[in-house]
VEXDREN-2710 file (C-alpha; in Angstrom, 1 decimal):
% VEXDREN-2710
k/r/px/py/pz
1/UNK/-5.1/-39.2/-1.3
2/UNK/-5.4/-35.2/-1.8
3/UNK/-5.5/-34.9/-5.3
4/UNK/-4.6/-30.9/-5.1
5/UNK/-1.9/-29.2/-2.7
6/UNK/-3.4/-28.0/0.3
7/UNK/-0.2/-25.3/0.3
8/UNK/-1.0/-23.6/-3.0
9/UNK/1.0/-21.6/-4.5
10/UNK/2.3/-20.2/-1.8
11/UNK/4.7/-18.0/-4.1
12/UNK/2.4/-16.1/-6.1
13/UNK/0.2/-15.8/-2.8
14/UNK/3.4/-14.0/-1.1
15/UNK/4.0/-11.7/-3.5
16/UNK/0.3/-10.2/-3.9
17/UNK/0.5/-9.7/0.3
18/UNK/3.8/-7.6/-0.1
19/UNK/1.9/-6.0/-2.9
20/UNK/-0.9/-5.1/-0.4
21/UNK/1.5/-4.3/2.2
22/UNK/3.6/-1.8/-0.3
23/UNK/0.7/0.3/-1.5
24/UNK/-0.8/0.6/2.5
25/UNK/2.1/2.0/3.6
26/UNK/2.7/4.3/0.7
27/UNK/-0.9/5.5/1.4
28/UNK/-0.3/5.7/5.4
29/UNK/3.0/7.6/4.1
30/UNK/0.6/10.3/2.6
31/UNK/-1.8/10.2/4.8
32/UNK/0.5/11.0/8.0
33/UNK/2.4/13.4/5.6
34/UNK/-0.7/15.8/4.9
35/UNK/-1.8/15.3/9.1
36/UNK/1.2/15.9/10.1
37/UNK/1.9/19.3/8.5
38/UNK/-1.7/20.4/9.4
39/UNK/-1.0/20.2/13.0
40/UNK/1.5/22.3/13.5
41/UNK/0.5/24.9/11.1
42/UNK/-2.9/24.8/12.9
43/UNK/-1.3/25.5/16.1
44/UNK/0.6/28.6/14.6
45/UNK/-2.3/29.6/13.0
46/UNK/-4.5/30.0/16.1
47/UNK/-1.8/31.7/18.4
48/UNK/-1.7/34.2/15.4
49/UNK/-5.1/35.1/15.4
50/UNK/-5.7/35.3/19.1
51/UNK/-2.4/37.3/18.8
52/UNK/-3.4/40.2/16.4
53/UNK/-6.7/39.8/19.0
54/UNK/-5.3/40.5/22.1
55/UNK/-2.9/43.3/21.0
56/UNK/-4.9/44.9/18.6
57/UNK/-7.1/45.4/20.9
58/UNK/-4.9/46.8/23.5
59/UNK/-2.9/49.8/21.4
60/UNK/-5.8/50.1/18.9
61/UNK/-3.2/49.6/15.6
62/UNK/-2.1/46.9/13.2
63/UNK/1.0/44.8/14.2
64/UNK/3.9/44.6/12.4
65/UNK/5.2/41.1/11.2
66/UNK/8.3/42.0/14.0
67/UNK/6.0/42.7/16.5
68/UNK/3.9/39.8/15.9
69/UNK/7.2/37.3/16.1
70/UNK/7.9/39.2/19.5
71/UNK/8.8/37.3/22.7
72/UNK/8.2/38.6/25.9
73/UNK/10.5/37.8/28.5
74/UNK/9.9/40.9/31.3
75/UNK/6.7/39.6/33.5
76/UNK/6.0/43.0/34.6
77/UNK/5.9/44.0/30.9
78/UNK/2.0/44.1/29.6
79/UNK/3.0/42.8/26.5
80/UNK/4.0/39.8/28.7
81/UNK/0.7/39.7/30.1
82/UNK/-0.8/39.8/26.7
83/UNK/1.6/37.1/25.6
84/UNK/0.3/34.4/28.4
85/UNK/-3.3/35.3/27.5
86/UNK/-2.7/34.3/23.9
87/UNK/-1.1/31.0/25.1
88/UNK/-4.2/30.6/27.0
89/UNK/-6.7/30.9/24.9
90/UNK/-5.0/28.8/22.3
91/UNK/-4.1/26.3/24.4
92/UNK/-7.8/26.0/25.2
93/UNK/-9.5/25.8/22.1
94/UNK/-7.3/23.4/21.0
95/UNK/-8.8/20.9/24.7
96/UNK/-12.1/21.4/23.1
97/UNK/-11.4/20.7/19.0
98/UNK/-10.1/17.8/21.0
99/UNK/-12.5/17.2/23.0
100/UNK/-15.0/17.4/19.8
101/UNK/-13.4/15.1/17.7
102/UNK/-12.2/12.5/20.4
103/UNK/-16.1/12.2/21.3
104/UNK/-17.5/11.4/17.8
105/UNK/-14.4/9.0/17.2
106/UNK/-15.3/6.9/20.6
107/UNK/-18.7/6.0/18.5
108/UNK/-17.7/5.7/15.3
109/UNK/-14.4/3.9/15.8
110/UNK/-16.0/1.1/17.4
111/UNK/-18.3/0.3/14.7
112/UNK/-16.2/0.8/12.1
113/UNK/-14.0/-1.4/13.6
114/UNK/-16.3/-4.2/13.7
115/UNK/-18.0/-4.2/10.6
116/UNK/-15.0/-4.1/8.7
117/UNK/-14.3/-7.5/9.5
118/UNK/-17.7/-7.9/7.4
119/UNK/-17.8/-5.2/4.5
120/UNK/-13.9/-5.0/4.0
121/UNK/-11.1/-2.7/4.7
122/UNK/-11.9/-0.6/1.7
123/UNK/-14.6/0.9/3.4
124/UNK/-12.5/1.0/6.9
125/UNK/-10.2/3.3/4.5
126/UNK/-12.6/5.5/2.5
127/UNK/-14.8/6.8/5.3
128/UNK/-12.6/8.1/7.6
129/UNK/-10.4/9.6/4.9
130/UNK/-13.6/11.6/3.4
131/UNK/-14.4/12.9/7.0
132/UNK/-10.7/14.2/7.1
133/UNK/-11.1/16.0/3.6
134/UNK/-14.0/17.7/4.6
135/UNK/-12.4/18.8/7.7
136/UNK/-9.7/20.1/5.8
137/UNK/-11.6/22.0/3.2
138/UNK/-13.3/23.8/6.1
139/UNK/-9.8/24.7/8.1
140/UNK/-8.4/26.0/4.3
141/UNK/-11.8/28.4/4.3
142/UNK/-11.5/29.4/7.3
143/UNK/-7.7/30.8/6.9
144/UNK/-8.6/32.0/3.3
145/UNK/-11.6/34.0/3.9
146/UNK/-10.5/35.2/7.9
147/UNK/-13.8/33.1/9.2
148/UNK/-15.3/32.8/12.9
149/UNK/-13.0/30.3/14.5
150/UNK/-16.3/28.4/15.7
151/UNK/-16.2/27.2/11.9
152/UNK/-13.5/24.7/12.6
153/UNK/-15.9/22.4/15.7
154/UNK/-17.7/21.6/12.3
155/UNK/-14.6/19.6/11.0
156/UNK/-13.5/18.2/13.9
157/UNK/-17.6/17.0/13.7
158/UNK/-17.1/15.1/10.3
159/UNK/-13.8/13.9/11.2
160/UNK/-15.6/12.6/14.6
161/UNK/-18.3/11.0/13.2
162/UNK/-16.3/8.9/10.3
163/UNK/-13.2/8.2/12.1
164/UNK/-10.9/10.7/11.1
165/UNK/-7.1/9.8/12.3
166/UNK/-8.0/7.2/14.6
167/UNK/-10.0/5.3/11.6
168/UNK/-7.1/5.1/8.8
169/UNK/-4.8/4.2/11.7
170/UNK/-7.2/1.3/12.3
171/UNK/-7.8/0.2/8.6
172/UNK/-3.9/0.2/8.3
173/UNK/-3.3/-1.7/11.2
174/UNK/-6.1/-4.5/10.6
175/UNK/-4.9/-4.4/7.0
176/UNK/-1.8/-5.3/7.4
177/UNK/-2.8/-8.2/9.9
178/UNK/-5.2/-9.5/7.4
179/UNK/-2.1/-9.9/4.8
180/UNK/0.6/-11.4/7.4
181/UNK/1.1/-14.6/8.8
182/UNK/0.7/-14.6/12.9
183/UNK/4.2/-15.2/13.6
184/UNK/7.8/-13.3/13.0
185/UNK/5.7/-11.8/9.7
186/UNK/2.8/-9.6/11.3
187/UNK/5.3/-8.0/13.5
188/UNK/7.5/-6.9/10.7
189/UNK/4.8/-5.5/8.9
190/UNK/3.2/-3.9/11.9
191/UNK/6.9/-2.4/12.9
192/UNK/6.8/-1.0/8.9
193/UNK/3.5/1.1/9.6
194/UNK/5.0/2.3/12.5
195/UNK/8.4/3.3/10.8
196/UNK/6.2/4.9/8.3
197/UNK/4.5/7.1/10.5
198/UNK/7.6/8.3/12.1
199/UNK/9.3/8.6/8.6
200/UNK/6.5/10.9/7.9
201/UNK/6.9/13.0/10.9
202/UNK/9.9/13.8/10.5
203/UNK/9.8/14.5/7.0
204/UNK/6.4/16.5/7.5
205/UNK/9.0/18.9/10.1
206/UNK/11.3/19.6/7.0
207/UNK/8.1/20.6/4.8
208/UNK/6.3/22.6/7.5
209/UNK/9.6/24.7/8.0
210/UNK/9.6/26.4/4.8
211/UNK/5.7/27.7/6.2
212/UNK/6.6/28.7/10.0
213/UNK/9.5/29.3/11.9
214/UNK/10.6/28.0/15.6
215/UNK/8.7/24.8/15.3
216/UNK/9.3/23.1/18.4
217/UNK/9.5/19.0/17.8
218/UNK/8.8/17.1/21.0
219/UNK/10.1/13.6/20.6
220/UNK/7.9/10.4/19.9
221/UNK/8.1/9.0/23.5
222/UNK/9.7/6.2/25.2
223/UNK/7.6/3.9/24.6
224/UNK/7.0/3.9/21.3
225/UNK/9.3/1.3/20.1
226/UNK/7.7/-1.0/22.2
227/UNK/4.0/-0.6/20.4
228/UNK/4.6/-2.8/17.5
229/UNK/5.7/-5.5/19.2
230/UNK/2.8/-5.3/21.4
231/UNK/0.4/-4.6/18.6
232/UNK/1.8/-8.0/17.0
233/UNK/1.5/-9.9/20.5
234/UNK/-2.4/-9.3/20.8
235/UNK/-2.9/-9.4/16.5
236/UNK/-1.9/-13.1/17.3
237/UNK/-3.8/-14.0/20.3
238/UNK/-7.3/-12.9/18.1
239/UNK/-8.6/-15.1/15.2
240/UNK/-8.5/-13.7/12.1
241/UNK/-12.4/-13.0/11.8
242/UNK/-11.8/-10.7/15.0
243/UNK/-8.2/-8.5/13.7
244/UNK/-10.8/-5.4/13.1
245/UNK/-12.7/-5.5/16.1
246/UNK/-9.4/-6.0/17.9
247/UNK/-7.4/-3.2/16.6
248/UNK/-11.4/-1.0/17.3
249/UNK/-9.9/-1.4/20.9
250/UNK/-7.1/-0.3/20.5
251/UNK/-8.3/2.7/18.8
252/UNK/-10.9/3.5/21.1
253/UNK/-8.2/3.1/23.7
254/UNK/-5.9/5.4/21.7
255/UNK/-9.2/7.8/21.5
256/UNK/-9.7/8.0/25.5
257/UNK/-6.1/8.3/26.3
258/UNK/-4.9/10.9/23.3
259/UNK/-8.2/12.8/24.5
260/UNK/-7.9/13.2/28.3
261/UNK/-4.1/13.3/27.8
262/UNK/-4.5/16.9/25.6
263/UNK/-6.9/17.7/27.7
264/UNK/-5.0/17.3/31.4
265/UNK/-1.5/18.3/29.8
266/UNK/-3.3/21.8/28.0
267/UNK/-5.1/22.5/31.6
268/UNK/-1.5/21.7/33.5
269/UNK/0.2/23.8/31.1
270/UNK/-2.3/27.1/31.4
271/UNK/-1.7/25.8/35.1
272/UNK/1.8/26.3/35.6
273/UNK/3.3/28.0/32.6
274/UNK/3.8/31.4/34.2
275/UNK/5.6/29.8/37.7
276/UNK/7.5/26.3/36.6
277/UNK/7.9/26.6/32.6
278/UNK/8.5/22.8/31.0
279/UNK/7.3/21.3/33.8
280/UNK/4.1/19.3/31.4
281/UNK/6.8/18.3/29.5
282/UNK/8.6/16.4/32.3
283/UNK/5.5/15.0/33.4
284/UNK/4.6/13.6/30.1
285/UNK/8.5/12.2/29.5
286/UNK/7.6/10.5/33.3
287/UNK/4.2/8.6/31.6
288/UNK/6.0/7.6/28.4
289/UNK/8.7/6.1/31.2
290/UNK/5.5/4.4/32.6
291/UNK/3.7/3.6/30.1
292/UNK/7.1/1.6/28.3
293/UNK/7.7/-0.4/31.4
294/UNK/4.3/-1.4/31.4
295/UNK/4.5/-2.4/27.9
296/UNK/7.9/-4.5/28.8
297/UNK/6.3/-6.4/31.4
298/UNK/3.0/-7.5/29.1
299/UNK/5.4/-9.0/26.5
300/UNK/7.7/-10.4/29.0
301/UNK/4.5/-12.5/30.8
302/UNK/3.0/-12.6/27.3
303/UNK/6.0/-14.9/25.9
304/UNK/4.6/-18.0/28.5
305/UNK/1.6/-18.0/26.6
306/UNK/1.8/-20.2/23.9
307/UNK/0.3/-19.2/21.1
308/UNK/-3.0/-20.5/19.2
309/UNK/-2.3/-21.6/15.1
310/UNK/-5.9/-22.1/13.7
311/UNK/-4.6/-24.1/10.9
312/UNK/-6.0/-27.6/10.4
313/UNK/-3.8/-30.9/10.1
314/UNK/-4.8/-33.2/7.6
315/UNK/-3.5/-36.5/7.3
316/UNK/-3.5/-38.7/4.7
317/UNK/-3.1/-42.3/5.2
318/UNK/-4.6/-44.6/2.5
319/UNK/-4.2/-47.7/5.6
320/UNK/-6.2/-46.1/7.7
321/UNK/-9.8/-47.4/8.8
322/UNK/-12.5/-46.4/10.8
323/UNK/-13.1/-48.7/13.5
324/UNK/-16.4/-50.6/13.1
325/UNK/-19.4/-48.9/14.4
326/UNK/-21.0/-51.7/17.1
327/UNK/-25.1/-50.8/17.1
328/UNK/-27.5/-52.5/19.4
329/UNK/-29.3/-55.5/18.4
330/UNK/-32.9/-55.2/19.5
331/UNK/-32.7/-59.4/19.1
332/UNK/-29.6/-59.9/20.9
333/UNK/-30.8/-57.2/23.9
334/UNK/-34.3/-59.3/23.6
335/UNK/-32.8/-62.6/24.6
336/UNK/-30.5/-61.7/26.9
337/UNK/-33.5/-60.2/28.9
END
């Protein structure tokens, strides 16, 4: 007979994973908080330099703050002209800090990924989040002191090459599988770091109001909804030893597809902003369409696949016996010869 539980206590053991799960999420709650305010205020940031660029440069004085908020409406105006270059050139140095910090993340992601299933997820949390500090500290200079916009590539470097983004989503994700259970559990908890991140979008619109005006929100997509369940689905088809390098994937999916999408959507919109206005937008409403039916079919098929539990069974049966081990008699096997 067992002379310990093999259950624990599964009480106390419950309580520190909520613990765990409670503090990650507060910390994703920052984190998407601070990211998400940045964007935005990046984005207004650039279209006001190139702005006071392009116009300065055009009637030789110093815009107003009313003539910097002006919209052009009047193609034949040159202001309008003016107006569509600035969109331009924003729109494409934003493809390339893109473009810079996608290509470092592709690398880094990956191993970070998989050697946090080794060293721990402390470290799959502090070295993406020190990359993203010192990208920050570089975009603050830049503003304060009026810097060379080239300054910025140097962030989106150190955010590349540690993870950035990509890296805490990955160390939140894998964390979170590392204290659920596989079943109805792990897909709560993944739903909550999901909820989290939209909680701290929309709050982060609030807080960046009171710094720009006209922010436009696009919504969150069809499909995502969908993405926890299907984060949960393939959380339990890996083995525990694996939840890192399995949520790597994802991010170096995430990586590719966040990447090329800024990329084709900012070279579709410089394409066709001054003849069919919105029209990116519609084409990126009909991929979240695609992508969620997609996603519906995987965890339809996905429910016929039963799914693996890794625990062991162990009975205990004071009658039971081994059955007698039989050996070969060298004498018995001599005579019979």
């Amino acid at each position: 007979m067992e002379s310990t539980p093999l259950l624990g206590n599964n009480d106390k053991e419950e309580k520190s994973k909520l613990g765990n799960l409670l503090k990650a999420n507060l910390v994703f709650l920052a984190f998407h908080l601070a990211i998400n305010v940045r964007n935005p205020l990046l984005t207004q940031y650039l279209y006001k330099r190139y702005y006071d660029e392009e116009f300065d440069n055009s009637t030789g004085s110093t815009n107003t703050p009313n003539q910097t908020s002006k919209c052009y409406v009047n193609e034949s105006d040159p202001g309008y002209m003016l107006q569509e270059r600035v969109q331009e050139k924003t729109s494409d140095i934003q493809t390339l800090i893109t473009v810079i910090g996608s290509s470092g993340a592709l690398v880094s992601c990956m191993f970070l990924g998989a050697y946090s299933d080794f060293l721990g997820r402390r470290f799959l949390f502090i070295v993406p989040l020190v990359g993203l500090v010192l990208k920050f500290w570089l975009f603050s200079g830049v503003i304060y002191w009026n810097l060379d916009l080239s300054y910025m590539y140097i962030g989106e470097v150190f955010e590349g090459i540690s993870g950035g983004y990509n890296g805490v989503i990955l160390a939140s994700y894998a964390y979170t599988a590392d204290n659920t259970p596989p079943k109805n559990s792990r897909t709560v908890g993944i739903a909550l770091i999901d909820f989290t991140t939209y909680l701290a979008t929309a709050a982060s619109q609030v807080i960046t109001g009171y710094f720009i005006k006209d922010l436009v929100v696009l919504p969150n997509g069809i499909a995502a909804p969908l993405l926890p369940a299907l984060r949960a689905v393939m959380s339990r088809m890996a083995p525990p030893e694996m939840q890192g390098s399995l949520f790597a994937g994802i991010g170096l999916v995430n990586i590719i597809s966040s990447g090329t999408g800024v990329t084709v959507f900012n070279e579709m919109y410089n394409a066709t902003v001054k003849m069919l206005r919105g029209f990116v937008f519609f084409v990126c409403a009909g991929c979240q369409l695609l992508a969620g039916v997609i996603i519906v079919v995987f965890l339809y098929t996905s429910r016929s696949v039963p799914d693996k539990d890794s625990s062991a069974v162990v009975i205990n049966d004071s009658n039971w016996k081994p059955d007698p081990i039989v050996t070969k008699d060298k004498s018995i096997t001599d005579t019979t010869m």
